[in-house]
C-alpha positions in Angstrom: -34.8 -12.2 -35.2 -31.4 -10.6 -33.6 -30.9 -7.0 -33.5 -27.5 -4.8 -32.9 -27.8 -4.0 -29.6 -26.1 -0.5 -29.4 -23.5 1.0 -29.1 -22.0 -0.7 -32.4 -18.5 -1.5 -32.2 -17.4 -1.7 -35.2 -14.2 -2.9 -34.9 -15.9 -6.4 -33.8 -17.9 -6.4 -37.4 -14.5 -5.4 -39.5 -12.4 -8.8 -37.9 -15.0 -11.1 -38.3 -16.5 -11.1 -34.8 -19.9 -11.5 -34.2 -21.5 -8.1 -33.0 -23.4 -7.8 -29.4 -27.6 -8.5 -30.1 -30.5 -7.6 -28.5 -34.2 -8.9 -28.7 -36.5 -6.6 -30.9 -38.1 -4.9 -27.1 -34.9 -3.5 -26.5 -34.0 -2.7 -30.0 -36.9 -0.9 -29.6 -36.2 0.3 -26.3 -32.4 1.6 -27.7 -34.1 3.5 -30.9 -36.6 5.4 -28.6 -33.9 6.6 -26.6 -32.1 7.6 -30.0 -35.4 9.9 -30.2 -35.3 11.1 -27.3 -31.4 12.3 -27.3 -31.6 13.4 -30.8 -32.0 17.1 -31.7 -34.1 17.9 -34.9 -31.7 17.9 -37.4 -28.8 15.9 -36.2 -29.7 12.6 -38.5 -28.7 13.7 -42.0 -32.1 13.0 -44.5 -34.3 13.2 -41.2 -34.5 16.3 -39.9 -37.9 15.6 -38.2 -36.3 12.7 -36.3 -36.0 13.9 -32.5 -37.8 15.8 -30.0 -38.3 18.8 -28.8 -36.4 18.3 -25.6 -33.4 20.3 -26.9 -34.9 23.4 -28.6 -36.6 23.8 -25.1 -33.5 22.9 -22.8 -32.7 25.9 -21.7 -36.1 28.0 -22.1 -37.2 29.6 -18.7 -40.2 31.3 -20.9 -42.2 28.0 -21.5 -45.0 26.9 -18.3 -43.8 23.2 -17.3 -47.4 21.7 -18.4 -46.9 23.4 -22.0 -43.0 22.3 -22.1 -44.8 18.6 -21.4 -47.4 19.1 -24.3 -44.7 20.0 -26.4 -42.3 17.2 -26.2 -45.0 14.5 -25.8 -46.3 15.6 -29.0 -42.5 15.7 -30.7 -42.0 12.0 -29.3 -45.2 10.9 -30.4 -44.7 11.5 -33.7 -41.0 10.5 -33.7 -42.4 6.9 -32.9 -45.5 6.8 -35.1 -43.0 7.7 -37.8 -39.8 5.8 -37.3 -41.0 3.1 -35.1 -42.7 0.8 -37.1 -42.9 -1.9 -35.1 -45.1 -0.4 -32.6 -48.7 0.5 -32.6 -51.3 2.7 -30.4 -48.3 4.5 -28.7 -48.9 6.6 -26.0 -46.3 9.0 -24.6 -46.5 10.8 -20.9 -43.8 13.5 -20.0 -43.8 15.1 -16.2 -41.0 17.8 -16.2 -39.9 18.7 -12.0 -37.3 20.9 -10.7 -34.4 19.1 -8.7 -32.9 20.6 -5.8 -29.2 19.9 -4.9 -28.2 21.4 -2.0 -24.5 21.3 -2.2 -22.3 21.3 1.4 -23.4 24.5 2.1 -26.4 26.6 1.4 -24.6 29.3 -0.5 -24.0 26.4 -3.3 -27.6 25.3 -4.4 -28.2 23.8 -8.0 -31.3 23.7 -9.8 -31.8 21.4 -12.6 -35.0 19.6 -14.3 -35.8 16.5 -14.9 -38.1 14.7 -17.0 -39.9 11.3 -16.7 -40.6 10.4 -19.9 -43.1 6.6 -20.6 -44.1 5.3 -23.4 -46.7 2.7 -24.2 -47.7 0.8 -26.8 -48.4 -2.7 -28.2 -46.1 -4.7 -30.5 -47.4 -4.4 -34.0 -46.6 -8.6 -34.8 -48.5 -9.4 -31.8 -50.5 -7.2 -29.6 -48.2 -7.5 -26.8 -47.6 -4.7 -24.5 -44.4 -2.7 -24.3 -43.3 -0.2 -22.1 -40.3 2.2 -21.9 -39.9 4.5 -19.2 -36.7 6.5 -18.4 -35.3 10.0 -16.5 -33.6 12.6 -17.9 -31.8 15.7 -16.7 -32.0 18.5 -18.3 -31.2 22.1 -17.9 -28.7 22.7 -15.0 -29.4 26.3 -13.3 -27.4 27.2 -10.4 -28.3 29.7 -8.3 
């Protein structure tokens, strides 16, 4: 089975063109990432479809291992619920401060990043699949 590989254009469907496809892993692979850069609320008729990533972007209040907890346990449920071709997911979040030193010293940025894995198996057959990707998040500048 093909699947829309993403971003759509649309303009290929409305003339008759055939659209760009993907295999179902990176379907998969494009509709996790949809989680993970979605805020609650921002798919009309879904407003649990998202993470937690953006209510906490900014928040200097929240420890790092809690701000982990937190959005591993938004993903998770993301997938369990609107990814149902995966089964016995497993998601692993490790937030770390970034240091860019600019030219000089006087200039130093702060941001965070976030390694965020995901692991499960193929729900047609048992195979393994693994997403992993890095975002950056929050830029500070001191």
């Amino acid at each position: 089975m093909n699947y829309l590989k993403l971003p759509i254009d649309f303009s290929e469907i409305l003339t008759n063109k055939s659209a760009d496809r993907c295999s179902k892993v990176e379907s998969i692979a494009q509709h996790i990432m949809m989680m993970i850069t979605s805020r609650y609320g921002e798919v009309v008729g879904r407003d649990d479809f998202g993470s937690q990533i953006w209510e906490l972007e900014f928040s200097q209040l929240v420890r790092i291992k809690d701000w982990e907890e937190r959005v591993e346990y938004s993903l998770t449920e993301a997938i369990k619920k609107y990814e149902f071709r995966l089964k016995d997911i497993k998601v692993s979040v490790v937030l770390s401060e970034v240091d860019d030193n600019l030219s000089n010293n006087e200039n130093t940025q702060i941001r965070r990043k976030s390694q965020i894995s995901v692991k499960a198996k193929l729900l047609e057959n048992d195979m393994d699949f693994n997403f992993s990707t890095l975002i950056y998040i929050s830029p500070l500048s001191q």
